[in-house]
C-alpha positions in Angstrom: 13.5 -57.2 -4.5 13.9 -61.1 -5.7 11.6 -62.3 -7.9 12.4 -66.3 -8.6 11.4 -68.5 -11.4 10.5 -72.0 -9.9 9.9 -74.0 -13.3 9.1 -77.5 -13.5 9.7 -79.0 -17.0 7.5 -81.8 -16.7 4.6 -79.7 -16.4 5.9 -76.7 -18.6 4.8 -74.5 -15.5 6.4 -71.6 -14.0 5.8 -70.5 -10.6 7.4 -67.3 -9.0 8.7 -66.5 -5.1 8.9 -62.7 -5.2 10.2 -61.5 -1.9 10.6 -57.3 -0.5 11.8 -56.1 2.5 10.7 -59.2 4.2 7.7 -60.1 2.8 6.7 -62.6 0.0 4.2 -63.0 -2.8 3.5 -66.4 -4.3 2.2 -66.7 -7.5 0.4 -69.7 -9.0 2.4 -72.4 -6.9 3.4 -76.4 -7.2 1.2 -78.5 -4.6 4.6 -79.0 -2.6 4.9 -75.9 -0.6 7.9 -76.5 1.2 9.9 -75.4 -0.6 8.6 -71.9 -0.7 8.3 -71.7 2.8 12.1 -73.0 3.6 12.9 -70.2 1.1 11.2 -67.7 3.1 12.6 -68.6 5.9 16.2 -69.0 4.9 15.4 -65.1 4.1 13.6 -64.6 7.5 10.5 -63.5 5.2 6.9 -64.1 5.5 4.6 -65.2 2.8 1.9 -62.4 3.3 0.2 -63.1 0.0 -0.7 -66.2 -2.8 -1.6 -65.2 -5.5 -3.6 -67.2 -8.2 -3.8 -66.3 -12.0 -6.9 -68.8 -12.7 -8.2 -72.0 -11.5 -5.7 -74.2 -13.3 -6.7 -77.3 -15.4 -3.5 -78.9 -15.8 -2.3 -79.4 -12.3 -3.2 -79.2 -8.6 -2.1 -75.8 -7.4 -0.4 -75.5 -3.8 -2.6 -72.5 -3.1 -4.4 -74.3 -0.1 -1.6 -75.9 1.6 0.2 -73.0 1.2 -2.3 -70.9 3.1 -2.7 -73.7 5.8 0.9 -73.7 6.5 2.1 -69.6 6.7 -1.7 -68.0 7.3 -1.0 -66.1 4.2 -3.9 -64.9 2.3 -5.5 -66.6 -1.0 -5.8 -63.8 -4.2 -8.0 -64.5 -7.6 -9.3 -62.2 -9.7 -12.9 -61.1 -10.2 -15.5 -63.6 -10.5 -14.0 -66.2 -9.4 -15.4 -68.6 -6.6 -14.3 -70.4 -4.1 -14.7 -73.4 -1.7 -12.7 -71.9 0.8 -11.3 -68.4 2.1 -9.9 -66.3 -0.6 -9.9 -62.4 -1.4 -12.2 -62.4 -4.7 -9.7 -59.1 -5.6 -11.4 -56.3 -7.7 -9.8 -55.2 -11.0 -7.2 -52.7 -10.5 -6.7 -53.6 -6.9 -3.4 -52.8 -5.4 -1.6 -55.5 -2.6 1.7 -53.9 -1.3 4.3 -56.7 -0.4 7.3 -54.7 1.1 8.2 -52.3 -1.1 6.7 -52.8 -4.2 3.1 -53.3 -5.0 1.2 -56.2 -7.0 -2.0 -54.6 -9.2 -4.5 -56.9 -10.5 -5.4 -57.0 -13.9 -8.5 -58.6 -14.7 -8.2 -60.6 -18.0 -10.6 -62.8 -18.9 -10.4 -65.0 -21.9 -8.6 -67.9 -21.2 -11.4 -68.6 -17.9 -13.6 -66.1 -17.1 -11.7 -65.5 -13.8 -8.4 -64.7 -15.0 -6.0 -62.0 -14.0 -2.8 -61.1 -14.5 -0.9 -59.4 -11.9 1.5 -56.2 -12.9 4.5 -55.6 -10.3 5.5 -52.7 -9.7 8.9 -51.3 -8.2 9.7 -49.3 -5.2 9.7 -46.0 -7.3 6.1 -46.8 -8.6 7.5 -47.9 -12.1 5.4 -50.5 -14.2 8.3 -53.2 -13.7 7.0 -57.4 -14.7 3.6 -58.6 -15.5 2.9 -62.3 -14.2 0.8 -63.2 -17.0 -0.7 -66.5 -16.4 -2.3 -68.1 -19.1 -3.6 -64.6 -20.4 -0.4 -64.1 -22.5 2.3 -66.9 -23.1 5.5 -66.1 -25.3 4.7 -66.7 -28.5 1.2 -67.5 -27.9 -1.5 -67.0 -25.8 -4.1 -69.0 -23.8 -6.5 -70.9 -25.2 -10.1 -70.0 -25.3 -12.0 -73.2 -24.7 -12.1 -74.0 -21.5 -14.5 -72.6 -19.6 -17.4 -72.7 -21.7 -20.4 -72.5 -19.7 -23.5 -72.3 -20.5 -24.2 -69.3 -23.2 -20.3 -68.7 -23.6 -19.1 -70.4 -26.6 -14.9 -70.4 -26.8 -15.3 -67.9 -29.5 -16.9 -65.1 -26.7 -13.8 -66.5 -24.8 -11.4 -65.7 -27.8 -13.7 -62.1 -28.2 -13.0 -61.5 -24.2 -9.1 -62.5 -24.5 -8.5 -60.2 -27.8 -10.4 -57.0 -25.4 -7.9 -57.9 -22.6 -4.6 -58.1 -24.5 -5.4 -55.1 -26.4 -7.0 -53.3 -23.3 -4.8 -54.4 -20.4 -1.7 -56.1 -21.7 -0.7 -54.3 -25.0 -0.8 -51.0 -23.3 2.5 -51.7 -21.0 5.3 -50.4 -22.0 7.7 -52.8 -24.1 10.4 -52.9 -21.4 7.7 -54.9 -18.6 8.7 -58.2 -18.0 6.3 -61.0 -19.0 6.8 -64.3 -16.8 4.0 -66.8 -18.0 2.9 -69.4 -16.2 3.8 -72.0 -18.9 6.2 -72.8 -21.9 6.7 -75.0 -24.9 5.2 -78.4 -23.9 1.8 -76.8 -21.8 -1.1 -78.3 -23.8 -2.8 -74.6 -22.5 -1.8 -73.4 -25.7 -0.8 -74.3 -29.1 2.7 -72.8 -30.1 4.6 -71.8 -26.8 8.1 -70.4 -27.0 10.7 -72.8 -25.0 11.8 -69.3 -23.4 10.3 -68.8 -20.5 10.7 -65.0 -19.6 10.3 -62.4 -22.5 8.6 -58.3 -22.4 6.1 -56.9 -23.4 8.0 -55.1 -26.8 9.4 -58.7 -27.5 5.8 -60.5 -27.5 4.4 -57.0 -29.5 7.0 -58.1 -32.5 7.0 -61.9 -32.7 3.6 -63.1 -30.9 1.1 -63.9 -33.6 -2.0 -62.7 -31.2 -0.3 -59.2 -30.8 -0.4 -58.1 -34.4 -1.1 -54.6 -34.0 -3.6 -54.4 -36.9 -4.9 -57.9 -36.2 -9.1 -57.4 -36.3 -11.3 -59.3 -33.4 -12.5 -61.3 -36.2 -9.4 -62.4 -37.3 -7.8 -62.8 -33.9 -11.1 -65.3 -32.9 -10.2 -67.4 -35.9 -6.6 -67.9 -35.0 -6.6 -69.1 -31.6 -9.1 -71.0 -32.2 -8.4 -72.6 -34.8 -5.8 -76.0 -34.9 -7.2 -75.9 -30.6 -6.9 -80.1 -30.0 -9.5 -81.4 -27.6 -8.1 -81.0 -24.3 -7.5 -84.1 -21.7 -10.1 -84.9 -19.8 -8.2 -84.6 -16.9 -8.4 -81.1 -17.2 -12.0 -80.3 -15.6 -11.1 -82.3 -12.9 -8.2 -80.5 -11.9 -10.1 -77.6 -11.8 -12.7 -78.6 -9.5 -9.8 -79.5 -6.9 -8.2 -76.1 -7.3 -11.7 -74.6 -6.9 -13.3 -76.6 -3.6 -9.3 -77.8 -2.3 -7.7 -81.0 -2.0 -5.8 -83.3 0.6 -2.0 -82.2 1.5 0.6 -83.7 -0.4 2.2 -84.7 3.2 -1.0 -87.3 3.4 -0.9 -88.4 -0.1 3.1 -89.3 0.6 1.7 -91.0 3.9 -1.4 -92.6 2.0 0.6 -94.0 -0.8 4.3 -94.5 -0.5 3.9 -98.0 0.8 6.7 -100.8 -0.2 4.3 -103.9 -1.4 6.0 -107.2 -1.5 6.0 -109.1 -4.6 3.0 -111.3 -3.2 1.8 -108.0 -1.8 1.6 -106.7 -5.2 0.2 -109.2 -7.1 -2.7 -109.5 -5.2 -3.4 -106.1 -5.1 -3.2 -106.5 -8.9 -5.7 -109.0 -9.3 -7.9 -108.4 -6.6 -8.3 -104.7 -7.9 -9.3 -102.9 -10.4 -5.8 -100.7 -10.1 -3.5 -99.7 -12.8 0.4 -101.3 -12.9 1.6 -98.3 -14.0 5.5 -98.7 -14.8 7.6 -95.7 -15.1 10.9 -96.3 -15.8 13.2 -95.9 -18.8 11.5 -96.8 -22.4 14.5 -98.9 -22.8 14.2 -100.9 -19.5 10.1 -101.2 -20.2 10.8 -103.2 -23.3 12.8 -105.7 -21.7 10.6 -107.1 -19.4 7.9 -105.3 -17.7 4.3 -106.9 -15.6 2.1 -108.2 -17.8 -0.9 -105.8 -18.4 0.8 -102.9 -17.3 1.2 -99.8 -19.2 4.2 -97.6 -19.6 4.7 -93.5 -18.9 8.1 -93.0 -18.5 8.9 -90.5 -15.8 11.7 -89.6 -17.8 10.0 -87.9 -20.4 6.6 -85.6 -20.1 4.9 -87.7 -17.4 2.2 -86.3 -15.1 0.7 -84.8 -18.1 0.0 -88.1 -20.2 -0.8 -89.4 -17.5 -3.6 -87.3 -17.1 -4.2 -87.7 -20.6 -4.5 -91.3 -21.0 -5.8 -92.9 -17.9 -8.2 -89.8 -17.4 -9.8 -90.8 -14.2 -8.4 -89.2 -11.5 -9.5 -91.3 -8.9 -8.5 -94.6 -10.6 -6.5 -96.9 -8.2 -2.8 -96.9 -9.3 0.1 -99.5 -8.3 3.8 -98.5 -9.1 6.6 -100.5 -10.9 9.4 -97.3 -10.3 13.2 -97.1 -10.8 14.7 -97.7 -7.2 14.5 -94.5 -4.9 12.1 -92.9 -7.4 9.0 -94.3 -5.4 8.2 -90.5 -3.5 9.1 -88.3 -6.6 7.1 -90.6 -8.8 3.9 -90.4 -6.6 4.4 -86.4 -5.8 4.9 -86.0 -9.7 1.1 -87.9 -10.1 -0.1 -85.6 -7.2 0.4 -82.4 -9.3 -2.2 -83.4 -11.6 -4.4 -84.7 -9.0 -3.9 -88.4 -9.3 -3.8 -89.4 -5.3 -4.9 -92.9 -5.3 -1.7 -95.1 -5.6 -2.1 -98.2 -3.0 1.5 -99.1 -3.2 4.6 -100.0 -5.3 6.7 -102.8 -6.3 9.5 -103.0 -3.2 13.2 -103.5 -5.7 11.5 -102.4 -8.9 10.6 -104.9 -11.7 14.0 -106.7 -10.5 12.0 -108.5 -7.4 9.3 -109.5 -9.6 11.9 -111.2 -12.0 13.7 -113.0 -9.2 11.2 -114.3 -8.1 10.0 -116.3 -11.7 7.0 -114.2 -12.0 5.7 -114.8 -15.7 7.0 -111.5 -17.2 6.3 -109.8 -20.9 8.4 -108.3 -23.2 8.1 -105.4 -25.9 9.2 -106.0 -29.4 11.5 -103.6 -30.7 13.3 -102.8 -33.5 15.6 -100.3 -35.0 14.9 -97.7 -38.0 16.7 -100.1 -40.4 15.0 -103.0 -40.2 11.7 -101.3 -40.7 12.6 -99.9 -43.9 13.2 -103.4 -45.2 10.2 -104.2 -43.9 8.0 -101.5 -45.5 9.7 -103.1 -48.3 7.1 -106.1 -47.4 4.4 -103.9 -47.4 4.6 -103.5 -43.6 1.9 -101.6 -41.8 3.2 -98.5 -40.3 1.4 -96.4 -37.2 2.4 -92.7 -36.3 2.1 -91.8 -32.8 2.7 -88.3 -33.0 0.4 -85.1 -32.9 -1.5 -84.3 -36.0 0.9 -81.1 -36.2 4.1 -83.0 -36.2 2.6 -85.9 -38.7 1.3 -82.6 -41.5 5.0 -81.4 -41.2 6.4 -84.5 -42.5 5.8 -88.4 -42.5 6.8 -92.0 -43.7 4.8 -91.8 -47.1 2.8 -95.1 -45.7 2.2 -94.1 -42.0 -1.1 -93.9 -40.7 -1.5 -91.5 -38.1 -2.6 -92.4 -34.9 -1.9 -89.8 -32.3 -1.3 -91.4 -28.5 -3.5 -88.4 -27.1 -6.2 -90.0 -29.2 -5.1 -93.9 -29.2 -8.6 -94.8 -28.2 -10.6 -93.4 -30.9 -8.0 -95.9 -33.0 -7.9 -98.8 -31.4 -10.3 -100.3 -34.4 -8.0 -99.1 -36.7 -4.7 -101.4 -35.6 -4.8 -105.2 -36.8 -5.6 -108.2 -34.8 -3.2 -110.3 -37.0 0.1 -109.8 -38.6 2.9 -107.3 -37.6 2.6 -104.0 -37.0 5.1 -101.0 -36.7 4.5 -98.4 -34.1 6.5 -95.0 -34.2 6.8 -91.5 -33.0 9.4 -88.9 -32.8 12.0 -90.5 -30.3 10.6 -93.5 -29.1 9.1 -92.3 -25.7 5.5 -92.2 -27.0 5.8 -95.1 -29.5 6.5 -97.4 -26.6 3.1 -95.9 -24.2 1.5 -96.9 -27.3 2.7 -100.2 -27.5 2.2 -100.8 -24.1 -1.4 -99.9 -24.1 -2.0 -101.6 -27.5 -0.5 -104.8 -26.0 -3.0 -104.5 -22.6 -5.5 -104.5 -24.8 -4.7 -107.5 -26.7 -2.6 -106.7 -29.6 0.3 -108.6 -29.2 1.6 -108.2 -32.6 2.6 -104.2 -31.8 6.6 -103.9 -33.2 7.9 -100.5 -31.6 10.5 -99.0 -33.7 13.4 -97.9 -31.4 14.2 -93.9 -31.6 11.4 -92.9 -33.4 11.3 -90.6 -36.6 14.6 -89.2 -35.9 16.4 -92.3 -36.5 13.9 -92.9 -39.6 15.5 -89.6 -40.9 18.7 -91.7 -41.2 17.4 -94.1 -43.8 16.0 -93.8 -47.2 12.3 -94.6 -46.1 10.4 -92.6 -48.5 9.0 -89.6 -46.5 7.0 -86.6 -47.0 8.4 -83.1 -48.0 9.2 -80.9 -44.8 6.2 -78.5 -44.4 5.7 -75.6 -41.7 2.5 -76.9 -40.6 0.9 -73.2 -40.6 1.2 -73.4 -44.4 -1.5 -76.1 -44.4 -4.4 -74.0 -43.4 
């Protein structure tokens, strides 16, 4: 038996190739495929089964490509429907791969659809649970996302505390958990940067397992501190549910090399994005005017998704060189397919060639401490979490998930000092803020780790759970 992890740290998401006696089981996989099918048949295996834990909201799952390409058959758990062929599985139902069997375990909660799916070994012994966004480590799924109609998130959170207690909690502790996300996912609040645990580890340190921990109380924890979630979200969901194009016609579609004429007059002729994505550092030097930053350095696809929101929304590409096709895959995962082109030799073509070009203030952790001394306007970019826990005494916060319900609140006039905790978020920020006008946006290089190093006056350090 292999069972393989296939984690992608820019979407927190865990996918798993688990292969017996020749055949293979894929569980909630990335929109590129190949690389599960080369695995299989470096093994001389055949993917017999994908399996599917939900309908996912924060990426495009490779579900239907994947079935396209090997004939293998589509799995979800009951109730869930489909645009295309799928077994709708019934709870408790057993799928033998090889040797071992996969049982589903209907656990809804999280969706109403979800399942987890318990492995078990050659001998019949419970042996891994993949546990989706049912149970994370350290956390569990949140509850809000597929309200519908009469079900409010808290008959969710009622539904998910039934389901751990009922279907998860009653494994023995030595059952492997592999969830489909970690630290980072915005599918729950306070994921563990581990990524495999069992069951007896998640009963002792997972807030959601207390053993004496009432419905009631349960409901009121997981649902409480839940941030809104990005509106990309439901429209992920509806391509996972009725299917999407193959990632081999996106790459077709969309990796075309646009001259620097090329370019510009897609710009202006369009109502497309310049959406430049490489290093903070770089951006600030000299970037297209009007064009906003995501590094694809740091957590991309995901802010992405948060911040320009429309998945359809043309997109043109200013990318470090050779970066073109692993930028435009990483914007496929969250379902954003419509880039017309990128810049051919990167923001270096456009400077050559005496294009007007703008530039991002910056400015290190020192000089804004002489400046606060001036009274200085300070802007926290961070999560509301991070900014309770500790802050410059005179810092606003303004998270970036939320920038544009505070747009009113930055000035038109006179400097202003944008930060967050190591300068990758500060400078999307800045970026956006200076799109929209507000040229007077100072970003302050490395963020509130470098603040630590200087006697800016800052809040005491608070665990953030003690606030409630």
């Amino acid at each position: 038996m292999i069972i393989q992890q296939i984690y992608t740290g820019c979407l927190a998401q865990g996918a798993y190739y688990v292969e017996s006696n020749g055949e293979v089981a894929i569980i909630d996989p990335l929109r590129e495929v190949q690389d599960y099918i080369d695995t299989a048949n470096k093994n001389n295996a055949k993917i017999k089964y994908i399996f599917e834990t939900h309908f996912h909201a924060d990426f495009v799952s490779g579900h239907v490509t994947l079935a396209e390409k090997t004939g293998a058959k589509i799995v979800y758990g009951p109730t869930a429907k489909t645009n295309f062929d799928a077994i709708i599985a019934e709870d408790n139902q057993v799928f033998k791969v090889g040797d071992i069997t996969i049982t589903v375990l209907h656990t809804p909660g999280h969706t109403m659809e979800s399942s987890c799916f318990l492995l078990k070994d050659k001998n019949g012994k419970d042996y891994a649970l993949f546990s989706g966004d049912t149970l994370f480590l350290g956390d569990v799924g949140r509850p809000d996302l597929a309200q519908k109609g009469d079900i409010t998130e808290k008959d969710l959170a009622g539904f998910l505390y039934e389901s751990l207690r009922n279907k998860v909690m009653t494994l023995a502790d030595d059952v492997i958990v592999y969830p489909a996300h970690g630290a980072g996912s915005a599918c729950g609040k306070n994921l563990s940067k581990e990524t495999v645990g069992t069951i007896g580890n998640q009963k002792e340190t997972n807030y959601a397992l207390r053993v004496n921990m009432t419905k009631e109380e349960f409901i009121k924890e997981v649902t409480d501190g839940l941030l809104p979630p990005p509106a990309y979200f439901p429209l992920n969901v509806k391509l996972n549910k009725e299917g999407y194009k193959s990632i081999d016609d996106v790459l077709k579609n969309s990796a075309k090399p646009l001259s620097v004429k090329e370019f510009e007059l897609l710009a202006n002729e369009t109502e497309a994005i310049v959406l430049d994505v490489r290093h903070q550092t770089e951006f600030v030097k000299g970037f297209i005017p009007q064009s906003i930053f995501i590094g694809i350095d740091g957590g991309f696809a995901p802010w992405v998704g948060a911040l320009i929101k429309d998945i359809n929304q043309p997109i043109l590409l200013v990318t470090p060189a050779g970066k073109e096709e692993d930028t435009i895959t990483r914007l496929s995962r969250v379902g954003f397919d419509n880039v017309i082109g990128y810049l051919e030799g990167s923001f270096d073509s456009w400077r050559k060639t005496g294009k007007e070009f703008d530039t991002l203030k910056s400015v290190s952790a020192e000089v804004l401490e002489e400046k606060i001394k001036e009274n200085a306007l300070v802007f926290d970019a961070r999560k509301p979490g991070e900014y309770a826990s500790e802050h410059i005494v005179v810092a606003k916060n303004t998270p970036l998930d939320f920038l544009n319900e505070h747009i009113s609140e930055f000035p038109k006039k006179g400097d202003f000092y944008v930060h967050c905790a190591g300068g990758y978020r500060s400078v999307i920020a800045s970026s956006i803020l200076k799109a929209r006008g507000y040229h007077n946006v100072i970003d302050v290089a490395g963020g509130y780790a470098a603040v630590r190093n200087t006697n800016i006056e800052r809040t005491a350090a608070v665990c953030p759970s003690t606030l409630k």
